[in-house]
C-alpha positions in Angstrom: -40.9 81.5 -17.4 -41.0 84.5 -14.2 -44.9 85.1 -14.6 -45.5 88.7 -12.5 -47.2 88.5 -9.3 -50.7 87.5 -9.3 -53.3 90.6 -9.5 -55.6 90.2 -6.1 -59.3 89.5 -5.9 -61.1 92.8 -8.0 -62.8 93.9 -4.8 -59.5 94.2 -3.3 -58.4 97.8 -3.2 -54.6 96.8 -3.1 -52.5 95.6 -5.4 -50.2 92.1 -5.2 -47.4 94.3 -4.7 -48.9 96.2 -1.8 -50.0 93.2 -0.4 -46.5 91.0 -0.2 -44.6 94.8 1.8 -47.6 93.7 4.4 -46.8 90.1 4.2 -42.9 91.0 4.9 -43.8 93.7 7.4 -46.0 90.4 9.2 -43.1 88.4 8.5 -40.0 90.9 10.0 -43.1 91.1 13.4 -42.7 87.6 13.4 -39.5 86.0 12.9 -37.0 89.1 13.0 -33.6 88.5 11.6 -30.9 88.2 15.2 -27.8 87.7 16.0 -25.8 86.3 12.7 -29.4 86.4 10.5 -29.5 89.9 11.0 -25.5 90.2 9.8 -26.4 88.7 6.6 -29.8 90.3 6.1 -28.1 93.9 6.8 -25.3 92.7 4.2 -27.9 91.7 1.7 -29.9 95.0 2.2 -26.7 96.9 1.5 -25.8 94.7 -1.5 -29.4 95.1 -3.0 -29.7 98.7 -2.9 -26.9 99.0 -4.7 -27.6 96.8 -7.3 -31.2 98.8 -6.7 -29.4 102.0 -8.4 -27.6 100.8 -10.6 -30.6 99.0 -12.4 -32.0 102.9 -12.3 -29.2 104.0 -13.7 -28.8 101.5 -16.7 -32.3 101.8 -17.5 -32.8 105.6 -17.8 -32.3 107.0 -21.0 -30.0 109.8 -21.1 -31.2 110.6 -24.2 -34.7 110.6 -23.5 -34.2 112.5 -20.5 -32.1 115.1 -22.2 -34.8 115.7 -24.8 -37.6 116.4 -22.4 -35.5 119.4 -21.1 -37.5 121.7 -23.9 -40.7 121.2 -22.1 -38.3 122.8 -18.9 -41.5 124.9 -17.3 -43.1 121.3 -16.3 -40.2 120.0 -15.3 -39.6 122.9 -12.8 -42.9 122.7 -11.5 -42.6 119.2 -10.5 -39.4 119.8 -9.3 -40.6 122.8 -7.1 -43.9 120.4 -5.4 -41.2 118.0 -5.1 -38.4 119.4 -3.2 -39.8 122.6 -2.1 -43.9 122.4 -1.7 -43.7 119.2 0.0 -40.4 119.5 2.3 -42.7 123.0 3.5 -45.2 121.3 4.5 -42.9 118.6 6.5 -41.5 121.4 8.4 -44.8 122.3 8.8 -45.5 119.2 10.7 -43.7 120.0 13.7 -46.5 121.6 15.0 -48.3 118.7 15.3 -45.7 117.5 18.0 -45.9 116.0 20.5 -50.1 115.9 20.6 -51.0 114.7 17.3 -47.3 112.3 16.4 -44.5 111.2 18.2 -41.0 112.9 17.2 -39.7 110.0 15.7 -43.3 110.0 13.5 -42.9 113.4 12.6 -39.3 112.3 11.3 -40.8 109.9 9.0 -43.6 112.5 7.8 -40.7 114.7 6.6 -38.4 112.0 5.2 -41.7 111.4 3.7 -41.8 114.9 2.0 -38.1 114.8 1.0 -38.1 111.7 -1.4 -38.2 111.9 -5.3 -41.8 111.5 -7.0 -42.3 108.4 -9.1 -42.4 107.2 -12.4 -44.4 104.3 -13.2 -47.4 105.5 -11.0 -46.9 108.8 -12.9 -47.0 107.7 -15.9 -49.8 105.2 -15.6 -52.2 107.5 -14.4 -51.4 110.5 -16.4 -52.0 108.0 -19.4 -55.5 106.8 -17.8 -56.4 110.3 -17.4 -55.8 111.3 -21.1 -52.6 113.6 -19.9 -49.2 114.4 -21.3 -47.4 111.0 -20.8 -44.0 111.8 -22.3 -43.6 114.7 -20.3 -44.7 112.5 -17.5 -41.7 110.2 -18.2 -39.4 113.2 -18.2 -40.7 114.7 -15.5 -40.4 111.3 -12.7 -37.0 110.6 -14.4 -35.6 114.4 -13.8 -36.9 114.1 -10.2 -35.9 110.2 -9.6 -32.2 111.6 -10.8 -31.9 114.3 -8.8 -33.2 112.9 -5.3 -29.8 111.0 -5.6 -28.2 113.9 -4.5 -31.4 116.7 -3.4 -32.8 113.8 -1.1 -30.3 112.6 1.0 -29.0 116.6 1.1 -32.2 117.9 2.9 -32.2 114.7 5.1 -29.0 116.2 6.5 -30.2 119.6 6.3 -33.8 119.1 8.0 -33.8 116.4 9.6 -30.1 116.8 11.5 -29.2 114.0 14.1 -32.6 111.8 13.4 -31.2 110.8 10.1 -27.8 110.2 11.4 -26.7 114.3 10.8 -24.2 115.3 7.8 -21.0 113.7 8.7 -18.1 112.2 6.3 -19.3 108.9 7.4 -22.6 109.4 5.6 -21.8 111.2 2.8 -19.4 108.3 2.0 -22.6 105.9 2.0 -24.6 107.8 0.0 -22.1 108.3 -2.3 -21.0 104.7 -2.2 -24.2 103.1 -2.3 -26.1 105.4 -3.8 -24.7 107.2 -6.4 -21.8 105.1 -7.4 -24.0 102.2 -8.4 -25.7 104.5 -10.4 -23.6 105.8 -12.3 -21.7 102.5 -13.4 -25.1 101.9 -14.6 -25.2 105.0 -16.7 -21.7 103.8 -17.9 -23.0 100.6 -18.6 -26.1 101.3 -20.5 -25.0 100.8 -24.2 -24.1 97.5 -23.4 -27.0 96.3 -21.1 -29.4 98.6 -21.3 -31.3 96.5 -24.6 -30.8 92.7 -22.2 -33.0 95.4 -19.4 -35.3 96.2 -21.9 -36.1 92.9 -23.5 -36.1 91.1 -19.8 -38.7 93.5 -18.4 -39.8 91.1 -15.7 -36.9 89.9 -14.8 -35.9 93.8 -14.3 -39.4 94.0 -12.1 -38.7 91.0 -9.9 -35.1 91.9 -9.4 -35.9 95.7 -8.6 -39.3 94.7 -5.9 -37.5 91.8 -4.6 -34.6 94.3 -3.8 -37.2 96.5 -1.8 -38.7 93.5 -0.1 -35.5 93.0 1.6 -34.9 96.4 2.6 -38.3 96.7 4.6 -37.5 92.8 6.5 -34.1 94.1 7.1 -34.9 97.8 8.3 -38.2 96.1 10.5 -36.4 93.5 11.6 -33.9 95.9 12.9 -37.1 98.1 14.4 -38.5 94.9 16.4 -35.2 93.9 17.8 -34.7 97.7 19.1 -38.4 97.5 20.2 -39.5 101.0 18.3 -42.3 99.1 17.3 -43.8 99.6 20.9 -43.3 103.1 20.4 -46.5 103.3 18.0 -50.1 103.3 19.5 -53.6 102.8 17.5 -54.3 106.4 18.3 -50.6 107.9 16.8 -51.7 105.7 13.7 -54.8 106.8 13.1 -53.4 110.4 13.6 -51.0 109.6 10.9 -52.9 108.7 8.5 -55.0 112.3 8.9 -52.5 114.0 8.7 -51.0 112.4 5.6 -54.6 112.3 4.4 -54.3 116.4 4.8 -50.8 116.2 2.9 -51.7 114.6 -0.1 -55.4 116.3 -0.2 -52.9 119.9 -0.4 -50.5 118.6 -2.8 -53.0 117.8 -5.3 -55.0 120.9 -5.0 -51.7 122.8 -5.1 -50.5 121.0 -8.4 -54.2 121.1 -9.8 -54.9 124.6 -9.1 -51.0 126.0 -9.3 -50.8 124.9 -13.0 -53.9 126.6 -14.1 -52.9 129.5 -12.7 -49.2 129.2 -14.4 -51.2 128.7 -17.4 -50.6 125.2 -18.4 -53.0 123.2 -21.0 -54.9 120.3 -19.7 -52.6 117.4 -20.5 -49.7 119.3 -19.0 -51.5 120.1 -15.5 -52.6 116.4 -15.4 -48.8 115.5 -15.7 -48.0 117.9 -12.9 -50.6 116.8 -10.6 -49.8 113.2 -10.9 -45.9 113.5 -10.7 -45.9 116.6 -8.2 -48.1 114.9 -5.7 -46.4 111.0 -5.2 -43.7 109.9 -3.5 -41.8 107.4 -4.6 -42.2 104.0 -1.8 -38.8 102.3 -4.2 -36.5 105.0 -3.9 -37.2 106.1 -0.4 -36.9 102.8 1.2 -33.4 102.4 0.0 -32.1 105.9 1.0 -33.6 105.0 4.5 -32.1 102.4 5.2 -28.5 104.5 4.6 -30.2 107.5 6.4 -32.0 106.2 9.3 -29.9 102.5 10.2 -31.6 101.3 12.9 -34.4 103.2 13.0 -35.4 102.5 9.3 -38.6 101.1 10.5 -40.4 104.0 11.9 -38.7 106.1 9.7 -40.2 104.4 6.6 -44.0 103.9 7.9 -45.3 107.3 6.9 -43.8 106.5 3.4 -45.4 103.1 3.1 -49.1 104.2 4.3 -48.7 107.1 2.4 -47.4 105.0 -0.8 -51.2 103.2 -0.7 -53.3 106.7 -0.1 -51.4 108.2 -3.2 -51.9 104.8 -5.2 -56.3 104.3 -4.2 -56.8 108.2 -4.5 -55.1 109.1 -7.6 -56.5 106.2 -9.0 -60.1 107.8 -8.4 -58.9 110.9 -9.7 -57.5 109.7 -12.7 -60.5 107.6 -13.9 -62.7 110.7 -13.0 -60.5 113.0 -15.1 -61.2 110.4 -18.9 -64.7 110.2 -17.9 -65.1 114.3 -17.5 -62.9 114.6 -20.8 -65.3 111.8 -22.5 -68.2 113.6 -21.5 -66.9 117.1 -22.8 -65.7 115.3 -26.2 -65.7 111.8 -27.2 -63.7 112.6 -30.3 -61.0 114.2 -28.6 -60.9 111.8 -25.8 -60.1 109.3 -28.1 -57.7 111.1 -30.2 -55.9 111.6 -27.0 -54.8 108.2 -25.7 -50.9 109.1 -25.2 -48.9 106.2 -25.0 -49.1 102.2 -24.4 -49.1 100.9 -21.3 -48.0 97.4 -20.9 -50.0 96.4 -17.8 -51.0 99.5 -15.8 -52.0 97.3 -13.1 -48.5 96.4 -12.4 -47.1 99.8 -13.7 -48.3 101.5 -10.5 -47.0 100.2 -7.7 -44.1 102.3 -7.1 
């Protein structure tokens, strides 16, 4: 029997997930992969982010996701945080250059704001917080499907030469290792898509040990260039401000920007918790396409920012049943909006 990974001490405020990218961040510091290791590992990386996507693509409903398009003003506003609130503020960024983060920092911090939101996260805390869970489900599926094709876009568009620049060489990988295996999955979904649903944790270790090779390969590569010397305590601790800034705006933005578009309370809770996350499992994979190399730096500002998102919206979410609980007790009840199998696992994407 595959039992899921062990949940970590309570007064831990990671989860086992969370924990085992640090052990194979410690382990890539270690014992990069060189030479002929590093061939394989790079192979493997490629291999598993393909297999990656097409996993995504046999276990999203097309149905499902077609269905949610009536509640199309939610969608949008997620969409917009997404791809156009959050990429603003990544330009934005480049003031902070060269006195607050390196370049090569700053590149990360906008890759950062280019990637799809999530869904499990999403989902789990939207149900914790009483919220719209279907349309949470919708809404991190419409924006997981289209940073296929939106994320990898602005990459080229924003970031230019530091993620490799728009050639034909690139657009070939993305289409190739990206796309491709995604869509076979869409293909093959009537067929596999109820062995994916019965197998749930064999689909979870398949899909985090598939990121877990990414981040040894891509900081592997990062300690055998030596990018790692790159980074000081200081530029750090200035990147965690700023991201502290980033995610502090985005969820005042989503909060406050649904009110005022005149969304109910279940809705805006969906919007805040799927327009204000990044997703850590689809970025690292489209990094390691974008970035080669360089994947290392590239992805740090993801994966600190992946843990903020994950301890703060936590807080928020708890704080958002206990306020409704306070105001109604009936209602709060009466509002529970959809089974969770084991949020604890749920939200570490």
């Amino acid at each position: 029997m595959i039992r899921p990974l062990p949940k970590p001490p309570s007064w831990l405020p990671v989860d086992a997930y969370v924990l085992a990218l640090i052990g194979t961040v410690v382990s890539a510091a270690l014992l990069p992969a060189r030479g002929t290791a590093a061939d394989v590992a790079g192979g493997a990386s490629t291999g598993a982010v393909a297999l990656l996507f097409f996993l995504y693509g046999a276990r999203l409903s097309t149905a499902e996701a077609l269905a949610g398009l009536k509640h199309w003003r939610l969608h949008l506003t997620v969409l917009a945080c997404t791809f156009v609130a959050f990429p603003l503020l990544g330009l934005a960024s480049k003031g902070l250059v060269p006195y607050v983060l390196t370049p090569e920092l700053q590149a990360g911090f906008l890759f950062l704001c280019l990637v799809p939101s999530t869904i499990q996260s999403s989902i789990a805390f939207t149900s914790i917080a009483r919220g719209n869970v279907p349309a949470a489900i919708c809404a991190g599926s419409f924006s997981s499907l289209a940073g296929i094709l939106v994320t990898p876009l602005l990459a080229a568009l924003l970031l230019g030469s530091a993620a490799g620049g728009f050639s034909a060489d690139s657009l070939l990988k993305i289409v190739l290792q990206l796309l491709v295996p995604f869509l076979a999955g869409q293909l093959l979904r009537r067929w596999i898509g109820g062995y994916l649903v019965r197998h749930k944790k064999v689909l979870g270790l398949v899909d985090r040990g598939s990121i877990l090779l990414v981040v040894y390969t891509a900081f592997s590569e990062g300690m055998v260039a030596g990018v790692w010397y790159q980074v000081t305590p200081a530029r750090l601790a200035a990147l965690l401000g700023a991201e502290a800034v980033l995610l502090a705006l985005m969820l005042a933005l989503t909060w406050s920007g649904a009110r005022w578009l005149g969304f109910g309370r279940e809705d805006r809770i969906a919007i805040q918790f799927a327009g204000s996350k990044k997703s850590l499992a689809a970025g690292l994979p489209m990094a390691s396409v974008l970035f080669g190399a360089h994947a290392s730096l590239a992805v740090l500002p993801l994966m600190l920012f992946h843990q903020m998102q994950l301890m703060v919206c936590a807080v928020i979410a708890k704080r958002r049943s206990r306020d409704l609980e306070a105001q109604d007790p009936a209602a709060a009840e009466d509002s529970v909006a959809g089974p969770l199998s084991d949020p604890a696992v749920t939200v570490t994407r």
